[in-house]
C-alpha positions as CSV (number, residue, x, y, z in Angstrom):
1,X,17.3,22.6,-28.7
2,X,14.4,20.1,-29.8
3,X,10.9,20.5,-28.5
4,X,9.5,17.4,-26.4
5,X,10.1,14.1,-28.0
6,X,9.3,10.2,-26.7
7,X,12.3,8.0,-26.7
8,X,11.6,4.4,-28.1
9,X,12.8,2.1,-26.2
10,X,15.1,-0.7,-27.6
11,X,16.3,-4.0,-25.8
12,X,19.8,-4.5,-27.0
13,X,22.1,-7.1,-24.9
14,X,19.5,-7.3,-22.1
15,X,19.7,-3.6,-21.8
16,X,17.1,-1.0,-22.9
17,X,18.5,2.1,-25.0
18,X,16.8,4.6,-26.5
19,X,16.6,6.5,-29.6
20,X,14.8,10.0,-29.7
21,X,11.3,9.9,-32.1
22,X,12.4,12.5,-34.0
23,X,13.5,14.4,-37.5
24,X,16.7,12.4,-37.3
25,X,17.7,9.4,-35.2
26,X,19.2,10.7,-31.8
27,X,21.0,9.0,-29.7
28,X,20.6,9.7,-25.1
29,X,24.2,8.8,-24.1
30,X,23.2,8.6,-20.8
31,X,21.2,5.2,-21.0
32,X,24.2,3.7,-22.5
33,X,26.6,5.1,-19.8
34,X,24.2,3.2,-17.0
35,X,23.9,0.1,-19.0
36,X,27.5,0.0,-19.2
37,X,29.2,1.9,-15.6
38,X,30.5,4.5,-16.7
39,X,31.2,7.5,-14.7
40,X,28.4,9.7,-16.6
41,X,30.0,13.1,-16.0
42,X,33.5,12.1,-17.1
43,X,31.7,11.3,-20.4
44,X,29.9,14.0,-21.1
45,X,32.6,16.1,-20.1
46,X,35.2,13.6,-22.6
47,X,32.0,14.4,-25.8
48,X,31.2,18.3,-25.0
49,X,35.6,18.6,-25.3
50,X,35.9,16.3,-28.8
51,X,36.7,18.0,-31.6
52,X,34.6,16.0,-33.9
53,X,31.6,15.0,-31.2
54,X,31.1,18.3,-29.3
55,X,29.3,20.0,-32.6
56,X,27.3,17.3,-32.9
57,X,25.6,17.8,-29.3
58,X,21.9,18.1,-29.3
59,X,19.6,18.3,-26.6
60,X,16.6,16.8,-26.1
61,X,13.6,17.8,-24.0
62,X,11.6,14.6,-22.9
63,X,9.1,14.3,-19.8
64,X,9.7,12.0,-16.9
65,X,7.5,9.4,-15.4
66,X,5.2,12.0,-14.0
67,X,5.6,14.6,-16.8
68,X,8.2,16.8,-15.6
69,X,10.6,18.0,-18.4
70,X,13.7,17.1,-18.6
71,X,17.0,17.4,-21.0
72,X,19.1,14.7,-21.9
73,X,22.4,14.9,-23.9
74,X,22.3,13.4,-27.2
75,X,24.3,12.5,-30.4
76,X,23.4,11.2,-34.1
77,X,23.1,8.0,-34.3
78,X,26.4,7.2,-36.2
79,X,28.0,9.9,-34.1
80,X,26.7,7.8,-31.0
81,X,28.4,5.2,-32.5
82,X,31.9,6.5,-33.0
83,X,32.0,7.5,-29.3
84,X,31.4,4.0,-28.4
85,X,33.6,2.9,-30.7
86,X,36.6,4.9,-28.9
87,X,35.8,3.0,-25.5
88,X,37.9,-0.3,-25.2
89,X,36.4,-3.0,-23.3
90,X,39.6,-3.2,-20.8
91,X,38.0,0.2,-19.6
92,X,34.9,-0.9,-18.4
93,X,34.3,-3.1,-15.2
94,X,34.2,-6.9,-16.6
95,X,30.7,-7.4,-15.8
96,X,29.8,-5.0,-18.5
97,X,32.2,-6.0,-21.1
98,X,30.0,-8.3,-23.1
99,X,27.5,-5.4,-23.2
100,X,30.0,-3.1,-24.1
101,X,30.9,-5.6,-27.2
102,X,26.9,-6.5,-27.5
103,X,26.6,-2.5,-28.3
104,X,29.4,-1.8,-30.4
105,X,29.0,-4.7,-32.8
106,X,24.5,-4.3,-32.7
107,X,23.3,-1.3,-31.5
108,X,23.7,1.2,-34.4
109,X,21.7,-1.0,-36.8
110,X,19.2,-2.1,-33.6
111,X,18.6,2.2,-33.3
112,X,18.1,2.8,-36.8
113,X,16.0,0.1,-37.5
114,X,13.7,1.1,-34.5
115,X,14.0,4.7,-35.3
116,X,12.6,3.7,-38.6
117,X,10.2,1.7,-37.7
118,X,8.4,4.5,-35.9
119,X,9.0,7.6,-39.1
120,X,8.2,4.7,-41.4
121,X,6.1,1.9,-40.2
122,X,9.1,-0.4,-41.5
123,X,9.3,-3.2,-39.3
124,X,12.0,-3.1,-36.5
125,X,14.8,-6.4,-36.4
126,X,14.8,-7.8,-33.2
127,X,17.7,-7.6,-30.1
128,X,17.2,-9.7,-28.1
129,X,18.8,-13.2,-27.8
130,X,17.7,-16.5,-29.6
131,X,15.0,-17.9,-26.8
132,X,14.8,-15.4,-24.9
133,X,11.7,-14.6,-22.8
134,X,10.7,-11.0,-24.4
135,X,11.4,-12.5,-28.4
136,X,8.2,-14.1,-27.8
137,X,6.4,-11.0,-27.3
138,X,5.7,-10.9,-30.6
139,X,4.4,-14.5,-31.1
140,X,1.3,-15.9,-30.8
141,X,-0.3,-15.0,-28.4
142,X,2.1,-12.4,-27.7
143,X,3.2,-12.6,-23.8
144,X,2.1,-9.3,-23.4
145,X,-1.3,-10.8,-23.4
146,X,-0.6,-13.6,-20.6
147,X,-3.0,-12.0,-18.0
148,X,-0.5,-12.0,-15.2
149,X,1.6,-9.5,-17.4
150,X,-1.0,-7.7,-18.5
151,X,-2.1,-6.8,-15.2
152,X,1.8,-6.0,-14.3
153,X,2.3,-3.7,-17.5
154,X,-1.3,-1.7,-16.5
155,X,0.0,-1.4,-12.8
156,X,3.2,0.0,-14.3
157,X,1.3,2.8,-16.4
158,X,-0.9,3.5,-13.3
159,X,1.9,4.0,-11.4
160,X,3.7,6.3,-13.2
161,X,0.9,8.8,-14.1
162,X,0.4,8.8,-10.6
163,X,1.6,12.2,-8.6
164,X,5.2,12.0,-6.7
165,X,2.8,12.8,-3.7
166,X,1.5,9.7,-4.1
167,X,5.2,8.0,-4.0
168,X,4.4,5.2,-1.3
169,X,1.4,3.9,-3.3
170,X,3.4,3.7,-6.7
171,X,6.1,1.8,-5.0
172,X,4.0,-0.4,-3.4
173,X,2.0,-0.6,-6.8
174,X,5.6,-1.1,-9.0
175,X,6.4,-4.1,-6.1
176,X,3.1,-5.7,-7.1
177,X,3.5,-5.8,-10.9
178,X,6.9,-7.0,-10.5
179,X,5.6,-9.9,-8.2
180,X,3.0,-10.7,-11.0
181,X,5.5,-10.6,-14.2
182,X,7.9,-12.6,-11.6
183,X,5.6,-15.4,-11.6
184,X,5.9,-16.2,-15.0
185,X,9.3,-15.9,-15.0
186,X,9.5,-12.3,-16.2
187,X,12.1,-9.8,-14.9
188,X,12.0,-6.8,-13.9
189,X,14.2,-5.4,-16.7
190,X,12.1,-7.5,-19.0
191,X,8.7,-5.8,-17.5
192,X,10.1,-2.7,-17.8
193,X,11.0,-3.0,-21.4
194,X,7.3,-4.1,-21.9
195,X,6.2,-1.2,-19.9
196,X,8.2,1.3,-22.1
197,X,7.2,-0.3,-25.2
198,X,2.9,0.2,-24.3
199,X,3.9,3.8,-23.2
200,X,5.3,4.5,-26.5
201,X,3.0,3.0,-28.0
202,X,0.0,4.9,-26.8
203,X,1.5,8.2,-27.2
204,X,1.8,7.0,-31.0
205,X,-0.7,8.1,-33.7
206,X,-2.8,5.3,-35.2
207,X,-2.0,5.7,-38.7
208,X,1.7,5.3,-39.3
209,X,3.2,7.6,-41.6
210,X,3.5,6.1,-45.4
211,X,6.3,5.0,-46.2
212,X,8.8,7.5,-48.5
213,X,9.1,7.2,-52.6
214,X,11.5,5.4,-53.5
215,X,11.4,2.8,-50.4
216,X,10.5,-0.4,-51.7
217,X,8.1,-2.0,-48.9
């Protein structure tokens, strides 16, 4: 068992994944199972009974929107890997074939590389597609700064620090944003992506780690 870590999101194939902030680079299989439509508890059950995956098992403690603990099954990156290796795209529904490909053939290096970027300060590669909407996040001006999606990525954090007392007001505050990132074209897949990525990085310390001996910069 791990004490509390943040997951870093990472937009691979118009999907988010995650990888655990942590001594190594874990893997949630869960994310993946969403992304993809797979039965989650036949896939756990298929990981916790392989011989070579089932050792490999760690469980991570992260917090939920309102900052309730919770556990979430995970694997080594590589390990992650092989398991998705061993699914064959005639298995999954069609509509999440590509995906399935888009993962298998990307995501290991996409995990690392983001994994490394926050141990390391070494610059993540991006997933997402040649001219697509969020690859410009990181131009200039980044689109996080377009005022529309500013407001909707602000809205976003409000709402989930808010109570689940409070539930009405957060999805009426959520249906806002999305409305607001919607009308510059901006999905709600996309704004959540954005969302996770200004959560993560505020719970990041200012000064990144330097980089270890031996790693040519």
């Amino acid at each position: 068992m791990h004490d509390a870590v943040s997951l870093i999101p990472v937009p691979v194939a118009r999907h988010t994944l995650y990888v655990a902030d942590a001594e190594t680079p874990l893997v949630p299989l869960r994310p993946i199972c969403a992304a993809l439509d797979l039965d989650w508890r036949s896939q756990q059950a298929k990981v916790r009974s392989h011989p070579s995956l089932s050792p490999c098992v760690v469980m991570i403690t992260t917090h939920d929107s309102i900052g309730r603990p919770q556990q979430m099954l995970s694997l080594p990156a590589d390990m992650a890997m092989g398991w998705l290796l061993m699914i064959h795209p005639d298995r999954v529904a069609r509509k999440a074939r590509a995906a399935l490909v888009a993962f298998q053939t990307s995501a290991f290096r996409l995990l690392y590389d983001a994994w490394q970027a926050a141990r390391f300060g070494i610059p993540p590669r991006s997933g997402r597609p040649a001219g697509d909407l969020l690859e410009r996040v990181e131009g200039r001006p980044p689109l996080s700064d377009h005022p529309a999606v500013a407001r909707a990525v602000a809205r976003c954090l409000r709402a989930g620090e808010r109570e689940a007392a409070l539930f009405r007001e957060t999805r009426a505050e959520r249906h806002v944003a999305r409305r607001e990132a919607a009308s510059v074209g901006l999905t709600a897949r996309e704004l959540r992506i954005l969302v996770d990525r200004e959560r993560w990085r505020r719970l990041r310390p200012q000064d990144q780690p330097a980089l270890p001996l031996g790693h040519d910069a």
